[in-house]
N, CA, C and O atoms as CSV, one atom per row, in Angstrom:
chain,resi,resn,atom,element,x,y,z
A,1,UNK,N,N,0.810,-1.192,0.000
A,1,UNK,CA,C,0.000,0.000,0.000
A,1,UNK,C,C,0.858,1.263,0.000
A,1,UNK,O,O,0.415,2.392,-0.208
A,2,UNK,N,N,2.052,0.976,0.238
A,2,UNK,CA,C,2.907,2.459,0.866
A,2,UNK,C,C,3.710,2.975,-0.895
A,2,UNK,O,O,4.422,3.944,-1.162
A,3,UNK,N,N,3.213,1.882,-1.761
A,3,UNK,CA,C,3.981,2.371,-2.876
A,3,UNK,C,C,2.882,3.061,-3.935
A,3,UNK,O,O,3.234,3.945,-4.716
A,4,UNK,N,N,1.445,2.529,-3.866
A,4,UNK,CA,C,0.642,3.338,-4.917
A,4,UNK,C,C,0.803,4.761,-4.913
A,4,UNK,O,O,0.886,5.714,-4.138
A,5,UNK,N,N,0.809,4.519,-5.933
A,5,UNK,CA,C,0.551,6.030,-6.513
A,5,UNK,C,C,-0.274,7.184,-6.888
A,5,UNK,O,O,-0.057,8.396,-6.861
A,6,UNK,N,N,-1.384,6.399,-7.284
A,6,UNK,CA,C,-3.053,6.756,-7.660
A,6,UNK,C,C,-3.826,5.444,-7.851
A,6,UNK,O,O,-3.471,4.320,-8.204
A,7,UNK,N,N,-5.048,5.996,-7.483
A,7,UNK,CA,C,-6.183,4.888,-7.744
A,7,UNK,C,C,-6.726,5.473,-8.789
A,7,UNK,O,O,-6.604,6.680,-8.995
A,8,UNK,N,N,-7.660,4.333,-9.878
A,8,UNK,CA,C,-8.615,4.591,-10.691
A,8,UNK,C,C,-9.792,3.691,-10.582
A,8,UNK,O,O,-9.630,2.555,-11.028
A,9,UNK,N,N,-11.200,4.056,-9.957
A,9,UNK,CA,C,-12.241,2.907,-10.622
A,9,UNK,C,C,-12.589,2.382,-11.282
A,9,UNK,O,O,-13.432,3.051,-11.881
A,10,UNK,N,N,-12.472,1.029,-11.847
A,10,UNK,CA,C,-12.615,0.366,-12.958
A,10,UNK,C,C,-14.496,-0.210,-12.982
A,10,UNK,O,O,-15.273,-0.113,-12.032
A,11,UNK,N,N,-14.812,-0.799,-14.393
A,11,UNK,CA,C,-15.801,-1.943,-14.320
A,11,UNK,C,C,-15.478,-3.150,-13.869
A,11,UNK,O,O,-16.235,-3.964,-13.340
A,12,UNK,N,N,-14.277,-3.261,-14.099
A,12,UNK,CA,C,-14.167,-4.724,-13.958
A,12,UNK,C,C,-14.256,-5.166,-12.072
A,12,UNK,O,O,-14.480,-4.526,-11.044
A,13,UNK,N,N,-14.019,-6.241,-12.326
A,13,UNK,CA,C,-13.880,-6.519,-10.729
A,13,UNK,C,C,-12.884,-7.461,-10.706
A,13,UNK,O,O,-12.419,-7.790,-11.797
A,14,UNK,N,N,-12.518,-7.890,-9.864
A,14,UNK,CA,C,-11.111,-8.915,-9.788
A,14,UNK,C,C,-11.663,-9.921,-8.586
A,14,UNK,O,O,-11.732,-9.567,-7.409
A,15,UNK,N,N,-12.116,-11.484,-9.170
A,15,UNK,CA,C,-12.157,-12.726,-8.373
A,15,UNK,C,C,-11.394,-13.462,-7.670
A,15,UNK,O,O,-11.063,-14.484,-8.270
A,16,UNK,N,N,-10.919,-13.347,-6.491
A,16,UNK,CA,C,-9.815,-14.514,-6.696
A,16,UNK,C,C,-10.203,-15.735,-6.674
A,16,UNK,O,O,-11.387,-16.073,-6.660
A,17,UNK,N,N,-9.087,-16.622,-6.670
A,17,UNK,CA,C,-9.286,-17.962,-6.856
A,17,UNK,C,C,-8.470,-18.382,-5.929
A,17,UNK,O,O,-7.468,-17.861,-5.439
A,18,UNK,N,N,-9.295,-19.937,-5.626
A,18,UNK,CA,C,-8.640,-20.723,-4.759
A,18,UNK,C,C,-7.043,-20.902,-4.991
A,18,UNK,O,O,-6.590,-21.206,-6.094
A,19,UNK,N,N,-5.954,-20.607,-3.452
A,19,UNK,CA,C,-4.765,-20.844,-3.752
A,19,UNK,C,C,-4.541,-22.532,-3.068
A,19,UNK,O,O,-5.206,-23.050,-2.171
A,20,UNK,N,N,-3.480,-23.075,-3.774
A,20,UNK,CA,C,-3.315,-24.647,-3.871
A,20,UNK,C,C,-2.378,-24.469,-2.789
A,20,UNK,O,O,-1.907,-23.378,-2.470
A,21,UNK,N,N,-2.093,-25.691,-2.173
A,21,UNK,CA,C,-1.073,-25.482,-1.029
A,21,UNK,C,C,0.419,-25.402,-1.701
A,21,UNK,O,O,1.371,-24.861,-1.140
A,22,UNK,N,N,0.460,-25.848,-2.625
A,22,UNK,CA,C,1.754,-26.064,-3.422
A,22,UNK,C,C,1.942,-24.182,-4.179
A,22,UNK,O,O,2.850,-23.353,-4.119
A,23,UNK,N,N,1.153,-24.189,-4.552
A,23,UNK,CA,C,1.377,-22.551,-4.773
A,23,UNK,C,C,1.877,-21.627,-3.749
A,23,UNK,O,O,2.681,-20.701,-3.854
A,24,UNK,N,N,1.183,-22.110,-2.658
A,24,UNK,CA,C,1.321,-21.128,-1.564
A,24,UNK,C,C,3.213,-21.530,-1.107
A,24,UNK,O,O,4.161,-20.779,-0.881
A,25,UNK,N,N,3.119,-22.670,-1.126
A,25,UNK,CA,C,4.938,-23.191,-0.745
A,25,UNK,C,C,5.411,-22.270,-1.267
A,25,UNK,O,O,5.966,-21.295,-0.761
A,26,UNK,N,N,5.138,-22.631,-2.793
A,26,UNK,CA,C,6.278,-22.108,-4.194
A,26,UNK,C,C,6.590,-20.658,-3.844
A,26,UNK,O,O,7.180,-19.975,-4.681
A,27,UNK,N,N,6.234,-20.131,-2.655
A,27,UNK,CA,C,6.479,-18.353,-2.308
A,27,UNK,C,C,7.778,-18.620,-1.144
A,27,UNK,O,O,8.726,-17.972,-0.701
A,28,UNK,N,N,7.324,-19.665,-1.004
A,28,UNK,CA,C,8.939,-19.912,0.084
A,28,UNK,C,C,9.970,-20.179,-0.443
A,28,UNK,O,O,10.051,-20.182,-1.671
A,29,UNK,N,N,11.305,-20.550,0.567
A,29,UNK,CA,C,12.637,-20.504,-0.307
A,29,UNK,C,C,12.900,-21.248,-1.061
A,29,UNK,O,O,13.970,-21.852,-0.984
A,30,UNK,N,N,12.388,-21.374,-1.636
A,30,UNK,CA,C,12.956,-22.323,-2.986
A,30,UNK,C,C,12.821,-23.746,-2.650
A,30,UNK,O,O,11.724,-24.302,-2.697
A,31,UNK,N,N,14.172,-24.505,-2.228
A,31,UNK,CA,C,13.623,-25.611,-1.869
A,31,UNK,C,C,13.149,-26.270,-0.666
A,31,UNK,O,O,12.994,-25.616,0.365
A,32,UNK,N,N,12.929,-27.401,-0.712
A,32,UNK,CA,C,12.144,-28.349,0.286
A,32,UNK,C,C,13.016,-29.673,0.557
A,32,UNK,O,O,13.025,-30.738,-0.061
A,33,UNK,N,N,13.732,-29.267,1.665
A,33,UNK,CA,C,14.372,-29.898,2.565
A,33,UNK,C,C,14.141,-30.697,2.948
A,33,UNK,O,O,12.976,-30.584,3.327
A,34,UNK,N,N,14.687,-32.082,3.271
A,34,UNK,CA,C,13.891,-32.970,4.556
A,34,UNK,C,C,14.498,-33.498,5.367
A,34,UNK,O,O,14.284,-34.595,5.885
A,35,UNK,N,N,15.567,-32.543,5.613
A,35,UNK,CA,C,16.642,-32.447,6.735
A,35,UNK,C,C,15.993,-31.684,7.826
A,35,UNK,O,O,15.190,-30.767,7.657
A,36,UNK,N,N,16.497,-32.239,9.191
A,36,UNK,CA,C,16.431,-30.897,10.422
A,36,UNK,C,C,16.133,-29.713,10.162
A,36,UNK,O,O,16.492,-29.399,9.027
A,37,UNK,N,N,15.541,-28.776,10.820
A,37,UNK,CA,C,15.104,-27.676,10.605
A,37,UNK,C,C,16.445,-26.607,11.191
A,37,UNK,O,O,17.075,-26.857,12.218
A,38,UNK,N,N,16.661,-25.599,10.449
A,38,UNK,CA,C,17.737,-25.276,11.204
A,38,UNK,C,C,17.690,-23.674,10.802
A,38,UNK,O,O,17.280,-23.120,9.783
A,39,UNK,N,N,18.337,-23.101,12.142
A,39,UNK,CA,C,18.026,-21.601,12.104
A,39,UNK,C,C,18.598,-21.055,11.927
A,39,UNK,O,O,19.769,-21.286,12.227
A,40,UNK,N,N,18.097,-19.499,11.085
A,40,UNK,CA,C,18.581,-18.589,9.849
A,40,UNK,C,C,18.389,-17.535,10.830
A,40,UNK,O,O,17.380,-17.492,11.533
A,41,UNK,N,N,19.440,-16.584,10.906
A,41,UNK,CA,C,19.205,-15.402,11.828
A,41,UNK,C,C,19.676,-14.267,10.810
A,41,UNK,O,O,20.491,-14.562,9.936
A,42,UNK,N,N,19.297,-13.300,10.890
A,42,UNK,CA,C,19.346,-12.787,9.398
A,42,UNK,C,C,19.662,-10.880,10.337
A,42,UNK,O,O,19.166,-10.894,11.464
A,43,UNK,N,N,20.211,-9.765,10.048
A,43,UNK,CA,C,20.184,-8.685,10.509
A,43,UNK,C,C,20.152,-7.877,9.018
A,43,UNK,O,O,20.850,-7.878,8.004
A,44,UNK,N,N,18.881,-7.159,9.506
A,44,UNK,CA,C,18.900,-5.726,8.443
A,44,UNK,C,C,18.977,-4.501,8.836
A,44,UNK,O,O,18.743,-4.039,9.953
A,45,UNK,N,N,19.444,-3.787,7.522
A,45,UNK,CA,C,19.794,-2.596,8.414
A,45,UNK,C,C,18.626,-1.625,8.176
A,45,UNK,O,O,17.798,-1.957,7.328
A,46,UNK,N,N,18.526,-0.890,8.589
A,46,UNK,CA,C,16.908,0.741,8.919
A,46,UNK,C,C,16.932,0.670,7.692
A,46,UNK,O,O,15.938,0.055,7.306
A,47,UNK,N,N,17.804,1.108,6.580
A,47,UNK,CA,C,16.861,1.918,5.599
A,47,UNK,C,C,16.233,0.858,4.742
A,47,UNK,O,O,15.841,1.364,3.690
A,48,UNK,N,N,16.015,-0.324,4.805
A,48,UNK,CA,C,15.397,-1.347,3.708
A,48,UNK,C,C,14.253,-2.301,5.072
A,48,UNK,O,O,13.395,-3.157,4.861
A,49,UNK,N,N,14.713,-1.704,6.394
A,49,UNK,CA,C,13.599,-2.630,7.182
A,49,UNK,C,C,12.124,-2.440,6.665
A,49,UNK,O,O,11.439,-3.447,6.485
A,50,UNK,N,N,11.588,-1.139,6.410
A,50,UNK,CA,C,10.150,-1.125,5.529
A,50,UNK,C,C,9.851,-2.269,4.670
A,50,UNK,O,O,8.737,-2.789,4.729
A,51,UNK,N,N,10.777,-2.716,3.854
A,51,UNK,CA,C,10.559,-3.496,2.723
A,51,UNK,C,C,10.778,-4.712,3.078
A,51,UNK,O,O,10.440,-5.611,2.309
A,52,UNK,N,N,11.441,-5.039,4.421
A,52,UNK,CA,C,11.867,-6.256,4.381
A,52,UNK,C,C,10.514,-6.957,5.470
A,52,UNK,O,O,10.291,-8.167,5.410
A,53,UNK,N,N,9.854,-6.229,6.236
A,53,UNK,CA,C,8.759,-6.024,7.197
A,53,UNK,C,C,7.535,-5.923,6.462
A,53,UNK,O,O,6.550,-6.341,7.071
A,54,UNK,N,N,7.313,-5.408,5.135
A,54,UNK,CA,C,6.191,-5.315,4.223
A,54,UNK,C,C,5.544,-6.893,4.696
A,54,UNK,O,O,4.499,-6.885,5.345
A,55,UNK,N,N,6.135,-8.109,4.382
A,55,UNK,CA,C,5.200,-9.653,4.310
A,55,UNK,C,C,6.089,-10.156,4.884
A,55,UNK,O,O,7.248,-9.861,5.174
A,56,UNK,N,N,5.074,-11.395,5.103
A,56,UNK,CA,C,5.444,-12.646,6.372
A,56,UNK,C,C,6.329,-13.741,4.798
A,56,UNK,O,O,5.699,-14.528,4.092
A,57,UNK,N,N,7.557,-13.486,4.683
A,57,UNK,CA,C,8.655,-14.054,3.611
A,57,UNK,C,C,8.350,-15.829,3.777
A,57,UNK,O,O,8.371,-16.542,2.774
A,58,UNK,N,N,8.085,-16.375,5.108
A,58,UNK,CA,C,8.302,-17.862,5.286
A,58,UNK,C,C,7.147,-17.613,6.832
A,58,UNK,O,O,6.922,-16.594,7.486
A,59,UNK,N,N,6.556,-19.215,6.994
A,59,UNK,CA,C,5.754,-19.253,7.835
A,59,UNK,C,C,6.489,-19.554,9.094
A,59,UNK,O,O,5.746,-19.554,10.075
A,60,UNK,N,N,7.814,-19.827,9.357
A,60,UNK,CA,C,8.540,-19.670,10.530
A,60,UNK,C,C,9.431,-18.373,11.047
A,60,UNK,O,O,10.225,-18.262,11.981
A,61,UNK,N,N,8.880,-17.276,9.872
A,61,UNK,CA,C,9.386,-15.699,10.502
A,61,UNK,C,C,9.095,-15.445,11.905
A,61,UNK,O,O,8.028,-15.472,12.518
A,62,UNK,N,N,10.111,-15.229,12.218
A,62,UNK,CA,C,10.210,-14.336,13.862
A,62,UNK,C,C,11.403,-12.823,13.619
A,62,UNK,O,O,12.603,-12.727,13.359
A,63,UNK,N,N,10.239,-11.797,13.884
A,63,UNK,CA,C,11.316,-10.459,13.873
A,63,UNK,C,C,11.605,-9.872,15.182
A,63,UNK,O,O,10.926,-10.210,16.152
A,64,UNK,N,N,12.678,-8.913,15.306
A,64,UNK,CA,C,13.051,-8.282,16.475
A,64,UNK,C,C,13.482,-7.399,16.211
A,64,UNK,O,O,14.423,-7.523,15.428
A,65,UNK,N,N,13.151,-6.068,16.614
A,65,UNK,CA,C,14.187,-4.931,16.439
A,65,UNK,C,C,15.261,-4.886,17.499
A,65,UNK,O,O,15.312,-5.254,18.672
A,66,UNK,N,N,16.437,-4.068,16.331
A,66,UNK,CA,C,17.394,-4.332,17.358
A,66,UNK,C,C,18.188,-3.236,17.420
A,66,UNK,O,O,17.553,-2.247,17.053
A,67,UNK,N,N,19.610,-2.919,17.811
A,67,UNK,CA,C,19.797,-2.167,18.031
A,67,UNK,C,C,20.254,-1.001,16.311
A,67,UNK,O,O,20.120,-1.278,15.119
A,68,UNK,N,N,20.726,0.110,16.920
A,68,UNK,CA,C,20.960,1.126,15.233
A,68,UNK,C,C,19.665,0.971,14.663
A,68,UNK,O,O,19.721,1.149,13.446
A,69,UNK,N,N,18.543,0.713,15.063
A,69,UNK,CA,C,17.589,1.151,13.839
A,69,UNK,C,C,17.253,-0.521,13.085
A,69,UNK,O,O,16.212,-0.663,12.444
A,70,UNK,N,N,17.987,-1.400,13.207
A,70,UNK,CA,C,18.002,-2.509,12.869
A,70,UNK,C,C,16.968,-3.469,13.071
A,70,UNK,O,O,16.284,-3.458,14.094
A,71,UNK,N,N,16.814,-4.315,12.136
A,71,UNK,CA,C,15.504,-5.390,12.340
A,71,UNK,C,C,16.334,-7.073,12.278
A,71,UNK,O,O,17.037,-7.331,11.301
A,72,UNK,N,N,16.238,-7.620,12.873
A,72,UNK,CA,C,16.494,-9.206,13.058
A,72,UNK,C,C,15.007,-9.982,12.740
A,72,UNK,O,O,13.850,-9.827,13.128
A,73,UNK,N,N,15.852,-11.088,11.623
A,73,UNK,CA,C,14.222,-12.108,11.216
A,73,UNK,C,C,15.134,-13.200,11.511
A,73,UNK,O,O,16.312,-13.298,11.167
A,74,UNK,N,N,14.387,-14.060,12.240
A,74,UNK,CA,C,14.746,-15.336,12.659
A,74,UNK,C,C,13.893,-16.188,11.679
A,74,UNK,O,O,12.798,-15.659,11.489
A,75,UNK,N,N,14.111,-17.610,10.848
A,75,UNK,CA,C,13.801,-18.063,10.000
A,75,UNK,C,C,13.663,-19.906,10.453
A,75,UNK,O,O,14.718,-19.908,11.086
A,76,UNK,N,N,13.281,-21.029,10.551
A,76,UNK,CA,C,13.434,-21.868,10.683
A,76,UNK,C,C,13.599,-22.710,9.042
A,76,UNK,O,O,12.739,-22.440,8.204
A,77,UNK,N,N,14.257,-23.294,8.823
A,77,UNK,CA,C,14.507,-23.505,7.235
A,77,UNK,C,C,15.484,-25.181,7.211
A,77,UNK,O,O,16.531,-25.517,7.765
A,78,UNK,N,N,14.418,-25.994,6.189
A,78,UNK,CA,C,15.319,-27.306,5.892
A,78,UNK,C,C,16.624,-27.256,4.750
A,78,UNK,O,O,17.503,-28.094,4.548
A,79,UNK,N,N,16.395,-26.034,4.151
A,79,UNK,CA,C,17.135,-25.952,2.936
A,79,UNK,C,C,18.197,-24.302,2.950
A,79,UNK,O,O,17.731,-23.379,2.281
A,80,UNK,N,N,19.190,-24.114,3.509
A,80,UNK,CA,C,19.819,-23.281,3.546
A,80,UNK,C,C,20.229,-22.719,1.671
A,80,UNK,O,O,19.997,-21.567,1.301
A,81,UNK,N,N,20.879,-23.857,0.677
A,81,UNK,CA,C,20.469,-22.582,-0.430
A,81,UNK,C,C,19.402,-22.113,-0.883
A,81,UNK,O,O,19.447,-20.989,-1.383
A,82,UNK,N,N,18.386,-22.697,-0.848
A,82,UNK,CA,C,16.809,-21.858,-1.116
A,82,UNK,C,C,16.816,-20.393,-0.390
A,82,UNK,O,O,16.372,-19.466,-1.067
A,83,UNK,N,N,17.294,-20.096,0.967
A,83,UNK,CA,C,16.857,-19.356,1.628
A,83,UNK,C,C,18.339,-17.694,1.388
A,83,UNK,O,O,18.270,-16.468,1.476
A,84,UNK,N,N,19.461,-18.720,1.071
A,84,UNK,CA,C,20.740,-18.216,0.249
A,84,UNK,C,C,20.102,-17.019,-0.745
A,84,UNK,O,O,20.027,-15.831,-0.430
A,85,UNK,N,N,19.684,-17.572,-1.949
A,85,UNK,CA,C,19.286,-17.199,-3.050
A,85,UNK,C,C,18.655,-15.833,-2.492
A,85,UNK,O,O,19.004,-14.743,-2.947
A,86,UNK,N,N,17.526,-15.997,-1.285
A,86,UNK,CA,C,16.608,-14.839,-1.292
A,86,UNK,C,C,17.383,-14.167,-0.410
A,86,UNK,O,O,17.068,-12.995,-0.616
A,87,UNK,N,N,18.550,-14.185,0.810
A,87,UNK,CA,C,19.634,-13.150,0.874
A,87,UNK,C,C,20.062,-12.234,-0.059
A,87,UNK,O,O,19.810,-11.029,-0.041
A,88,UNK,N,N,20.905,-13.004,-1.112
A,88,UNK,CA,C,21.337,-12.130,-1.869
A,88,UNK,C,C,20.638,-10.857,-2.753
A,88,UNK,O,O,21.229,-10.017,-3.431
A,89,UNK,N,N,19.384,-10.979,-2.549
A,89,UNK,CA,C,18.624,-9.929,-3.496
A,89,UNK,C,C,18.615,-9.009,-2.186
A,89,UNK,O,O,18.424,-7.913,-2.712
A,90,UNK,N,N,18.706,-8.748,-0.727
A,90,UNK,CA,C,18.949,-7.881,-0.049
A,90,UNK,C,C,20.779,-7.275,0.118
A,90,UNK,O,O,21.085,-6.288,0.786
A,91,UNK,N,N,21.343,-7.765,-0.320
A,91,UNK,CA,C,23.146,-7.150,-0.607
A,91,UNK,C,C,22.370,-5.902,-1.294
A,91,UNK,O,O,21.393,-5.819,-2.038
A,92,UNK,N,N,23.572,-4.645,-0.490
A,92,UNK,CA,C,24.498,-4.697,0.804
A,92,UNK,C,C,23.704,-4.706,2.338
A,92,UNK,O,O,24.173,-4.556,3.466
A,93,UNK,N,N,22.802,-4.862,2.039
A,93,UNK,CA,C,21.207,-4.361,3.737
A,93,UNK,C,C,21.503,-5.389,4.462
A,93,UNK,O,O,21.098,-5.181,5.606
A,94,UNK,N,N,22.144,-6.667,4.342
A,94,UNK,CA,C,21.542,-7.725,5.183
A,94,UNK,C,C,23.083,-8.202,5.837
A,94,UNK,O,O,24.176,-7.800,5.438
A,95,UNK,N,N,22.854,-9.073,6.838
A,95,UNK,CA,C,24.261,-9.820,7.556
A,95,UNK,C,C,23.676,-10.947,8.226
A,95,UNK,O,O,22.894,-10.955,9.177
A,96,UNK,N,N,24.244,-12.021,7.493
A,96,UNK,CA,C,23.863,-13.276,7.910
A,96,UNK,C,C,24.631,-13.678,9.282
A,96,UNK,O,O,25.737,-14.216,9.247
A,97,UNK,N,N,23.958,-13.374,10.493
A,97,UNK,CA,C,24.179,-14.215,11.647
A,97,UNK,C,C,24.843,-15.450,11.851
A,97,UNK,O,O,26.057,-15.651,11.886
A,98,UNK,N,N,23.825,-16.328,11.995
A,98,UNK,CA,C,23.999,-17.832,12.124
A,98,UNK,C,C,22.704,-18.772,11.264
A,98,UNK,O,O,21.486,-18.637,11.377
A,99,UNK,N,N,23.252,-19.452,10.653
A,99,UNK,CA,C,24.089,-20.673,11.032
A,99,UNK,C,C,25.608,-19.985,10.285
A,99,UNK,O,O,25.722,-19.303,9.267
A,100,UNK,N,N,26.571,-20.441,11.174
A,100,UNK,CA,C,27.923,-19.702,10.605
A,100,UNK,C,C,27.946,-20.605,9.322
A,100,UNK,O,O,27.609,-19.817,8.438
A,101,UNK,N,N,28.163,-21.844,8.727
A,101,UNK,CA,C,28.351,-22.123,7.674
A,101,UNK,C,C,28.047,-21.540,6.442
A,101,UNK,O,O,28.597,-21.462,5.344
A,102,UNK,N,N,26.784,-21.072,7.058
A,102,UNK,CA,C,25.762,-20.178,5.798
A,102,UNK,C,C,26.258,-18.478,5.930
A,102,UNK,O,O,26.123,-17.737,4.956
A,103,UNK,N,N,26.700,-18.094,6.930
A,103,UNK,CA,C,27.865,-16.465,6.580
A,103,UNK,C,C,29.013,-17.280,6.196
A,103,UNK,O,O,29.392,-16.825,5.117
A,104,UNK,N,N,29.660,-18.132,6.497
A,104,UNK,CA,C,30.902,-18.424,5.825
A,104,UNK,C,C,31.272,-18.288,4.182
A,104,UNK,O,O,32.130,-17.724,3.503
A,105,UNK,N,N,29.932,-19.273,3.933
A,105,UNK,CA,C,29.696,-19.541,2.792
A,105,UNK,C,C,28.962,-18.187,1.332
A,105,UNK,O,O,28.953,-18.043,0.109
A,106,UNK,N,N,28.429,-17.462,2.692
A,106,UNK,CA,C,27.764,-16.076,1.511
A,106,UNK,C,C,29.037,-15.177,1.389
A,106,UNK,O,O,29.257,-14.542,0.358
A,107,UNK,N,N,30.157,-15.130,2.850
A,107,UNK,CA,C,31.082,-14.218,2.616
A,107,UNK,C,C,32.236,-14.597,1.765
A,107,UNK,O,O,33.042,-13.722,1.447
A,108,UNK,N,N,32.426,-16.100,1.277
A,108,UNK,CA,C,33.616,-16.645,0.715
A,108,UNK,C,C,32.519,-16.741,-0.918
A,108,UNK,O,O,33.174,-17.236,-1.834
A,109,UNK,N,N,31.285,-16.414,-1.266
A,109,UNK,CA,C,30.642,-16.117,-1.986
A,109,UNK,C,C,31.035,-14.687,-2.987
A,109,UNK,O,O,31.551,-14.576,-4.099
A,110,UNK,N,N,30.565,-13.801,-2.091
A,110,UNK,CA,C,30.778,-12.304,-2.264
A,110,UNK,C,C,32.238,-12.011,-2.664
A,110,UNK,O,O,32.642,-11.216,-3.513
A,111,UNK,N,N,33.183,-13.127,-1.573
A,111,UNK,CA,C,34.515,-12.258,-1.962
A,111,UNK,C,C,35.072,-12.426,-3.192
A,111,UNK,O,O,35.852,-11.739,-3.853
A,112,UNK,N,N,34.221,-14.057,-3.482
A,112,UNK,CA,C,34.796,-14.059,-4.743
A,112,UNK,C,C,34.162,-13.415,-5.965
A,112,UNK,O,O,34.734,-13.401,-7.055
A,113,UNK,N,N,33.039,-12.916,-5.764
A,113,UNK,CA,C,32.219,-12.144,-6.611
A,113,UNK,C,C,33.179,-10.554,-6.864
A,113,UNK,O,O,33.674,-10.177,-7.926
A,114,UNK,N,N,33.212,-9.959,-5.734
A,114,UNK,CA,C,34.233,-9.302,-5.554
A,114,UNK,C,C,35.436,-8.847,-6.952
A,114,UNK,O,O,35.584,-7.952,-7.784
A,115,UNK,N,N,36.274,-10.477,-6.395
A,115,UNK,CA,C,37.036,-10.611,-7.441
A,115,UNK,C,C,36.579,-10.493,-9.126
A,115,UNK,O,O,37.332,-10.012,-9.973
A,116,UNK,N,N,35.617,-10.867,-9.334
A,116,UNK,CA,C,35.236,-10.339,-10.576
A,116,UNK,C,C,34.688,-9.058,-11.210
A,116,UNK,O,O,34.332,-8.832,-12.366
A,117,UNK,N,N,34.723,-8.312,-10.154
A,117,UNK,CA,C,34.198,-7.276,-10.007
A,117,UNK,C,C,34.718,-5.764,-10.073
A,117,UNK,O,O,34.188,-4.655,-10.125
A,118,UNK,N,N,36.223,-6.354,-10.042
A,118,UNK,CA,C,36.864,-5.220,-9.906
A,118,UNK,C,C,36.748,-4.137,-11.000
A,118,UNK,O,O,36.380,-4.472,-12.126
A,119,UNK,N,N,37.042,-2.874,-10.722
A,119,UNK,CA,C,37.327,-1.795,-11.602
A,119,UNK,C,C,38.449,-2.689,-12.917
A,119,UNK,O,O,39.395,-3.448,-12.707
A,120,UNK,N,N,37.875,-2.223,-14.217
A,120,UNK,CA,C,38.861,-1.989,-14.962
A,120,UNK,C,C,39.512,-1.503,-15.422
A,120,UNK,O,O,40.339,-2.088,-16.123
């Protein structure tokens, strides 16, 4: 709601339709794990918390504000790259907590992104 711009009244009307449970998944991280559940602690920073607070991302969201203006989402997740993937579309806003494997792995990610990255 915080992004419209203008309204117009139409004729038409808009129905929805029944959502399938599999549809409703397909909005979560990608994949479907059937390993242990294991927790994603995620820190954002103020100026993208609006956007990141807009929707409930996964049905095991837990948020906290924290300190600087900052928002913490706690995540329960079987599949750490599914949940990978939707990090990276928050770079540079976000800092992956714990599970350390999964900052290990986004920061030995980045650095090497980095490396390709340089000025030419």
């Amino acid at each position: 709601m915080d992004r419209i711009v203008s309204l117009r009244v139409l004729k038409e009307h808009f129905i929805p339709t029944g959502v399938s449970a599999e549809d409703e998944l397909s909005r979560s991280f990608a994949g479907m794990g059937d390993g242990e559940p294991l927790k994603v602690v995620l820190n954002f920073d103020e100026e993208i918390k609006p956007y990141v607070l807009r929707r409930k991302w996964h049905h095991s969201q837990k948020e906290k504000e924290i300190k600087n203006g900052r928002v913490e989402l706690t995540f329960a997740v079987n599949d750490l790259e599914g949940i990978k993937q939707w990090i990276y579309r928050w770079i540079p806003y976000v800092e992956v907590v714990e599970p350390i494997e999964l900052r290990e792995e986004v920061r030995y990610e980045l650095k090497e992104a980095h490396k390709r990255h340089k000025t030419l």
